[in-house]
C-alpha positions as a Markdown table, in Angstrom:
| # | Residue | x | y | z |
|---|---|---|---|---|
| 1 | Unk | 2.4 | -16.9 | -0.1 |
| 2 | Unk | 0.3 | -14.1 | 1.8 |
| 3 | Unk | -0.6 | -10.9 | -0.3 |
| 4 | Unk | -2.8 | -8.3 | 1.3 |
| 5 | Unk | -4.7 | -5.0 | -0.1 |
| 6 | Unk | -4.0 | -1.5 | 1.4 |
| 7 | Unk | -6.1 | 1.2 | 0.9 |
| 8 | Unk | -4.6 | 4.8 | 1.8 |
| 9 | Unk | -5.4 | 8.4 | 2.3 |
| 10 | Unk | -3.2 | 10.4 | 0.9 |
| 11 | Unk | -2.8 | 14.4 | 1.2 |
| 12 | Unk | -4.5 | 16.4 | -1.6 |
| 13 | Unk | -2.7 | 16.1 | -4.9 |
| 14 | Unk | 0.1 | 14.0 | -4.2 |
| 15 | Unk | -2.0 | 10.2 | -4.9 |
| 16 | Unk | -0.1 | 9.6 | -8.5 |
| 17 | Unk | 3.7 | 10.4 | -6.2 |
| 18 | Unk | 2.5 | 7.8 | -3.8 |
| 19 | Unk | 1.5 | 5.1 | -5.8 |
| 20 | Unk | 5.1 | 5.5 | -8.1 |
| 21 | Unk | 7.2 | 5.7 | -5.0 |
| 22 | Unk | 5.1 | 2.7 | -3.7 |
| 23 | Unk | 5.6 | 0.9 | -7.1 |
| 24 | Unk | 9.3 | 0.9 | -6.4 |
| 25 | Unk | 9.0 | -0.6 | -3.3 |
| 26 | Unk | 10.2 | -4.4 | -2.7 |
| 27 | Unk | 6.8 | -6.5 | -1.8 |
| 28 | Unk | 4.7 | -3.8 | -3.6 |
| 29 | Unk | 2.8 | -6.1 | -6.8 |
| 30 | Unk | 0.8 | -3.0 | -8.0 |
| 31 | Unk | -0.5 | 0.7 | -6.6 |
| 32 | Unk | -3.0 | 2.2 | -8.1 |
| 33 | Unk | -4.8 | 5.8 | -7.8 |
| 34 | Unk | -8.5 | 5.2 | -7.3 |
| 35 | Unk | -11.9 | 6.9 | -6.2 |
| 36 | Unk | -14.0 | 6.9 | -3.3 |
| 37 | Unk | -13.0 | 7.2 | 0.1 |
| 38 | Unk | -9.6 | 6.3 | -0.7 |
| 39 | Unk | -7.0 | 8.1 | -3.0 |
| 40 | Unk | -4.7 | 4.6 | -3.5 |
| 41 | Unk | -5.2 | 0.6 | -3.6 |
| 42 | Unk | -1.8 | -1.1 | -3.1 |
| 43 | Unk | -1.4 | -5.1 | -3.5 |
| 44 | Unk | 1.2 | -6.8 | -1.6 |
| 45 | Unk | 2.6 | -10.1 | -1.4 |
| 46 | Unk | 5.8 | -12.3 | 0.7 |
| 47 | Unk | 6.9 | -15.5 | 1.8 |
| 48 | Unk | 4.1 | -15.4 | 4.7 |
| 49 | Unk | 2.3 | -12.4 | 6.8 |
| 50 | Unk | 5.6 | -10.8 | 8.7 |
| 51 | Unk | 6.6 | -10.1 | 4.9 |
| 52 | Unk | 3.8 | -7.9 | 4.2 |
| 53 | Unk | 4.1 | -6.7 | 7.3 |
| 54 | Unk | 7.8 | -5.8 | 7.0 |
| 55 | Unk | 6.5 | -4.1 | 3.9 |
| 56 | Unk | 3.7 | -1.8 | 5.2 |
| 57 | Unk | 6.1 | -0.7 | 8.3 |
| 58 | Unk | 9.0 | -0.1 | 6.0 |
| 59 | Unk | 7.5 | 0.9 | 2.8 |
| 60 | Unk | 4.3 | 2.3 | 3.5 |
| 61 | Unk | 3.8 | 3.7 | 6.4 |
| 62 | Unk | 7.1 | 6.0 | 6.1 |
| 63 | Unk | 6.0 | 7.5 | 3.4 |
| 64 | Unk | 5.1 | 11.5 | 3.7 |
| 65 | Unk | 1.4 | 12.3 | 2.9 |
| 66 | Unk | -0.1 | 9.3 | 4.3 |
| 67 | Unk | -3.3 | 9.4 | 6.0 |
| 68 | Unk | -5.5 | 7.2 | 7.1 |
| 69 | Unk | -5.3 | 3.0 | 5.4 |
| 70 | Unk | -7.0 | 0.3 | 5.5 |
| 71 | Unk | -5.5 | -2.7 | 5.5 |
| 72 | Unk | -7.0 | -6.5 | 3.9 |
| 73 | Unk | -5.0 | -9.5 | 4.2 |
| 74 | Unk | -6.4 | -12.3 | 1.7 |
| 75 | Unk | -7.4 | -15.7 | 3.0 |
| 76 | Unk | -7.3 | -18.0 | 0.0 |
């Protein structure tokens, strides 16, 4: 299994949208609004690394009001 931890940018107000449209999302574990220099921390997880991928390139990335992420792919 490969999960991985996206951090995102998201425009002003609209962090609590994201992270519910992102919760409905298949591959999406959990999104969460947070503090600091990002706005939301999403977990996700598939069969191997193309899943996640498929996941941020159809899932995330799509999404309107999404800046700038940072992406963390787990290694145990």
């Amino acid at each position: 299994m490969a999960r991985a931890f996206v951090a995102i940018d998201v425009a002003t107000g609209t962090a609590g949208e994201v992270c519910q449209r992102l919760r409905d999302a298949d591959g999406v574990v959990e999104a969460h609004v947070i503090t600091g220099e990002f706005a939301v921390l999403v977990e996700l997880t598939g069969d191997d690394q193309r899943d996640v991928l498929e996941t941020m390139t159809t899932a995330v990335r799509p999404l309107d009001d999404i800046g700038a992420m940072r992406t963390y792919v787990c290694l145990d």
